[in-house]
Residue, then its C-alpha position, 0 to 999 in steps of 0.5 A: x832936142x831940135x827946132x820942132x819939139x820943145x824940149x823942157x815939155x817933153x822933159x816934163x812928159x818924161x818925168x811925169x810918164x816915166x817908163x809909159x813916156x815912149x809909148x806916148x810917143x809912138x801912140x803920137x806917130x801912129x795918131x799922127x800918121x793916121x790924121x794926116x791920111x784923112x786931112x788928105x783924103x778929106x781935102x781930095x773928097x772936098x769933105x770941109x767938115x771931116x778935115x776940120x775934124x782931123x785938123x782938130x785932132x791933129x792940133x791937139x795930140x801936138x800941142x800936147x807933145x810940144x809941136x807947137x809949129x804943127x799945132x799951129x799949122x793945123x789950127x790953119x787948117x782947121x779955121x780955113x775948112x771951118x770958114x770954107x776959105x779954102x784958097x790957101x788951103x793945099x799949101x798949107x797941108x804941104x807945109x803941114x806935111x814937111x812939118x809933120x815929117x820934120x816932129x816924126x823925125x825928131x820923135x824917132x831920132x829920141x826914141x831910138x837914143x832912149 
């Protein structure tokens, strides 16, 4: 597949899911989108506790696709709003953004060769 999906989990998600494993993966994009939205708009409106919450969300729904870079990034995030230490936050979310581009991309390039 590529650098940001491990593959032998989605392998294993294929077989287990079988003719539902698509859905799971767009229901991943549309969730992720969606996350991502708020991690922004939460940052813009200095809502810690919101972009806690959406760092967690986020995390959660990639680690369980196998984007364990973006799960990590988001485990970032979700430890500096929780700590409010958040002078390293705004480059975080950018490295969160081109992450997140970079899993959607593979996710999509995967669909469309299904």
């Amino acid at each position: 597949m590529g650098e940001h999906l491990d593959p032998e989990l989605l392998a294993e998600l294929e077989v287990i899911m079988e003719e539902e494993f698509p859905t799971l993966l767009e229901t991943f994009l549309a969730d992720a989108q969606k996350h991502y939205q708020q991690i922004g708009s939460t940052w813009r409106n200095d809502d810690l506790d919101g972009l806690r919450r959406s760092a967690h969300s986020l995390k959660g729904s990639s680690a369980n696709i196998g984007a364990g870079a973006l799960a990590e990034l988001c485990s970032t995030l979700e430890a500096q709003a929780h700590a409010r230490e958040t002078g390293s936050t705004e480059a975080c979310i950018r490295l969160l953004s081109r992450e997140l581009e970079a899993v959607c991309a593979e996710i999509r390039t995967r669909l469309t060769a299904a």
